[in-house]
C-alpha positions in Angstrom: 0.0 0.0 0.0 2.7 2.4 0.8 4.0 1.3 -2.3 1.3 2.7 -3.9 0.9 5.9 -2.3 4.6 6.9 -3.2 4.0 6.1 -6.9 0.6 8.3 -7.2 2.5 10.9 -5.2 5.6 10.5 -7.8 2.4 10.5 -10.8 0.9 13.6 -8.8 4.5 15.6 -9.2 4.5 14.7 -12.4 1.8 15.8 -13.8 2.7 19.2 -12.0 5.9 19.2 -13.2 4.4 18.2 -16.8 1.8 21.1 -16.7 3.9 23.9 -15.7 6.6 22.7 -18.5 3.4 22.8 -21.1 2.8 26.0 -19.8 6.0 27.5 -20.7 5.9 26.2 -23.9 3.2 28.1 -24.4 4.2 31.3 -23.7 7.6 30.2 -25.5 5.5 29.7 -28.4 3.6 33.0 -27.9 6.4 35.0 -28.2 8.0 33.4 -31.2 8.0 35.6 -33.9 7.7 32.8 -36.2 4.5 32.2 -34.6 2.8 35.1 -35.8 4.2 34.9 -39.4 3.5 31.3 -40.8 1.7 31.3 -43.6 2.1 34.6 -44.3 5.8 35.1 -45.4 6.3 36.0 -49.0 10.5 34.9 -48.3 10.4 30.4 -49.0 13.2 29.7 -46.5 11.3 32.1 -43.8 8.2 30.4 -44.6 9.8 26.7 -44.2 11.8 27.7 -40.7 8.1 29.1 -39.3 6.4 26.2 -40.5 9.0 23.8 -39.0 9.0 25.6 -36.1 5.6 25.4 -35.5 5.5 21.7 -36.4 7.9 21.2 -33.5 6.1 23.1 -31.2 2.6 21.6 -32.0 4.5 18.1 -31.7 6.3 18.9 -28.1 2.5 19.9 -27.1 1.0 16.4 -28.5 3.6 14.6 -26.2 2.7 16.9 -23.0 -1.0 15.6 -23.6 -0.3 12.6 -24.4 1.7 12.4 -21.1 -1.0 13.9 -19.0 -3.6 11.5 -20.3 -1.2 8.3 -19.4 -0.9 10.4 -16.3 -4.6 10.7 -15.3 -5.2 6.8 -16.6 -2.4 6.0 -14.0 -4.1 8.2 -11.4 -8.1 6.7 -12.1 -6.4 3.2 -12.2 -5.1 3.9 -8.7 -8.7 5.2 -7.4 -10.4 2.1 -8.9 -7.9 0.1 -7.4 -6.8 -1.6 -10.9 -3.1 0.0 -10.8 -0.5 -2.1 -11.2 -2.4 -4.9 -13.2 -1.3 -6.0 -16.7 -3.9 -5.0 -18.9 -3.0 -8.2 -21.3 -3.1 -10.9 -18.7 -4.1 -9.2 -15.7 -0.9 -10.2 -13.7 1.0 -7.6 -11.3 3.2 -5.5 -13.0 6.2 -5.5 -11.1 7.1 -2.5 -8.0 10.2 -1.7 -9.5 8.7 -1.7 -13.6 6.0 0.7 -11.8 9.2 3.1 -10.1 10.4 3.2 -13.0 7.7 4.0 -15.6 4.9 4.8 -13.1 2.3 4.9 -15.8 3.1 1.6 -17.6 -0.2 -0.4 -18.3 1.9 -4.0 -19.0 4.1 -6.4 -17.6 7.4 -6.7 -18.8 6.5 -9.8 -20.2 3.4 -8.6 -22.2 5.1 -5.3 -23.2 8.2 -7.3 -24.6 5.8 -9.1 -27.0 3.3 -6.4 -27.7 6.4 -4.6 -29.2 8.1 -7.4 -30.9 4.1 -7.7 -33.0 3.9 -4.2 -33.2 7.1 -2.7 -34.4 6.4 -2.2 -37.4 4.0 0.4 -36.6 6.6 2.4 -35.4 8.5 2.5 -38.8 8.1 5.5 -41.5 6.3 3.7 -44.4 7.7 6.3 -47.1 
């Protein structure tokens, strides 16, 4: 139980820690002047480096969300009293698995194969 208290506090931090950081990204990306101008640069190379920059900043904001959403999963699994169980084949996932990647959803075992079938999903197609 204690166990489980230090890894929703360590999930808790995190998601602080994740929207303060998402945040400032935010405001970074406010007061980038390449913000204001994509799409509307006449010059090709200024119009590529805006668009590119904005890419990157819409990605980095993806992966914040993404990361509070495995977040708040990890966090109702806790309250429902589920965290901790393989969602494959419903064994424990492992104390020091959870330490390490608090939010993880598999056992070791079940995540080692799920990427072994799934890898190629991973890989550009072009």
């Amino acid at each position: 139980m204690r166990q489980i208290q230090h890894l929703e506090q360590q999930l808790k931090a995190g998601k602080v820690g994740l929207l303060e950081a998402a945040h400032a990204e935010l405001l970074r990306a406010e007061e980038s002047p390449y913000t204001s101008i994509a799409g509307e640069v006449p010059d090709v190379g200024d119009q590529a480096t805006a668009t590119t920059i904005n890419d990157f900043d819409n990605e980095i904001a993806r992966r914040h969300g993404e990361a509070l959403r495995d977040i708040d999963d990890a966090l109702q699994r806790i309250a429902q009293k589920t965290y901790g169980e393989c969602r494959d084949c419903g064994e424990d996932i492992g104390y020091q698995r959870l330490a390490a990647f608090p939010t993880a959803t598999r056992c070791v075992a079940c995540q080692t194969l799920r990427e072994r079938v799934y890898a190629h999903e991973l890989r550009p197609t072009l």
